[in-house]
N, C-alpha and C positions, 0 to 999 in steps of 0.2 A: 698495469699494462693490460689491455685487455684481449682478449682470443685471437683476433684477429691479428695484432701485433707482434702476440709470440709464435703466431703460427707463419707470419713473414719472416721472421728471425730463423726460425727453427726451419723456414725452407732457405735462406743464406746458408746458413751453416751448413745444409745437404748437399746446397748448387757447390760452394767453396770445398768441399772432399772430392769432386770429381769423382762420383760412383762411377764403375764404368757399371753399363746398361746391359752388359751383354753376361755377367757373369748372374748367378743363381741369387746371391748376397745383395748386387746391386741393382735387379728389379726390385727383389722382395722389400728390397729399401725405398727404393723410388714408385712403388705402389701403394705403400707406406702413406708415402708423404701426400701423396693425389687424394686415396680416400681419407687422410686428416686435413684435408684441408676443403674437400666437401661438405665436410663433417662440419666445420666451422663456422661456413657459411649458413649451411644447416640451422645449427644452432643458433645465429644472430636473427637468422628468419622466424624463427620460432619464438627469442626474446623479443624482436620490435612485437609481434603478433600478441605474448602477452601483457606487454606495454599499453600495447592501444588497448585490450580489451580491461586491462587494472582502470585505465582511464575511464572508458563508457562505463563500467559499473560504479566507479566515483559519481561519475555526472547522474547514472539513473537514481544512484541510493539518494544523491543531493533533491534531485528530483521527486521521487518518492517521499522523502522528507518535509518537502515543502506543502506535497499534495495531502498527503496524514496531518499536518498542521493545518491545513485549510477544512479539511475534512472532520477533524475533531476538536478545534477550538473551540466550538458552542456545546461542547457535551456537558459543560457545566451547568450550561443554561437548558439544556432539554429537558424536559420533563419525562420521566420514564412511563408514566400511565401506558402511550403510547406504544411501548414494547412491549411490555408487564414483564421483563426479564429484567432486570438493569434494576431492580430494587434490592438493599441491604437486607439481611436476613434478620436484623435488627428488626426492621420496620411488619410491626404487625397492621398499622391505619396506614390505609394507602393514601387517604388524605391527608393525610400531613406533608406529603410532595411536594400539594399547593400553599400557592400564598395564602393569607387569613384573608385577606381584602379582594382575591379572586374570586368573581362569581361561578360557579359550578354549573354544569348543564347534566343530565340525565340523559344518556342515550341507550335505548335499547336494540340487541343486536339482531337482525331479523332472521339469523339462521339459526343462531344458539340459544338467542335468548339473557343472554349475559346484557345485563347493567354496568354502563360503563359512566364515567365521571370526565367529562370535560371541561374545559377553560377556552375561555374566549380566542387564544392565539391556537389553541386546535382546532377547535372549529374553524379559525380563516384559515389554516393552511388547505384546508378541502377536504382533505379524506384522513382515516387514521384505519388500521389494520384492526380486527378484533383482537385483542390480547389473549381468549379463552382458544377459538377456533381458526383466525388468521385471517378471516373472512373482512374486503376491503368495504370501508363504510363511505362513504362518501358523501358531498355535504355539501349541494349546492343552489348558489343564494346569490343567482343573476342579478335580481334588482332587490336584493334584498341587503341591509345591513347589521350591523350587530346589536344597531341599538333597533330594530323594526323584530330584531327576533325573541330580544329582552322583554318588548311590553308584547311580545305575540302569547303568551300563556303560561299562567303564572306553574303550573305544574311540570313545566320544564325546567324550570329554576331550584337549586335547590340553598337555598341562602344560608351561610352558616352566624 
């Protein structure tokens, strides 16, 4: 039975005694019964209201969930150079991150000075952060390609 239900019942039962209204007993009864039954209502407003909001936080986590799956599906596939956090403390050769068959490029950072190691698919995305300083590097190669940048000099390369 729910709040409402017993609180229709439990005001039959108050209307069926015929409180008289005029005596001390039968206000304080029938004031009783007005504020519980505000109260009730009260209450249903306050559970629909957590109702809906149990809902929208369903729908935002569902939503959230989907956006972290889109958002971190390729962390398998990133290469961590990029951050220089995100490496095992296992790993003393940073080059072992890369494939053996990826070619390596040499970049030097113009603020700090740090040697950094990239792969051909860093290079296309444009830019990469400095890993030492934070400092954004950037990388652009309007009419250029990656095979125009391969035979541009051989001291860029470093082959393993």
């Amino acid at each position: 039975m729910k709040l409402t239900e017993k609180m229709s019942y439990l005001q039959g039962l108050i209307d069926g005694l015929d409180i008289d209204s005029s005596t001390k007993e039968g206000k304080a009864l029938l004031q009783m019964s007005e504020v519980m039954s505000e109260m009730v209502l009260y209450v249903e407003d306050l559970q629909s209201q957590v109702d809906e909001l149990t809902e929208l936080c369903d729908i935002l986590d569902e939503d959230l969930g989907m956006v972290e799956d889109d958002l971190y599906e390729d962390d398998d596939d990133l290469d961590c150079e990029s951050c220089g956090e995100c490496f095992d403390d296992d790993d003393d050769d940073d080059e072992d991150d890369f494939d053996d068959d990826d070619e390596l490029y040499e970049v030097t950072c113009p603020s700090c000075g740090d040697t950094i190691l990239l792969d051909e698919g860093m290079i296309e995305e444009g830019s990469i952060n400095c890993p030492n300083c934070d400092e954004l590097l950037e990388f652009d190669f309007d009419n250029l390609t990656i095979e125009d940048f391969e035979n541009d000099g051989e001291d860029e390369s470093d082959e393993d």
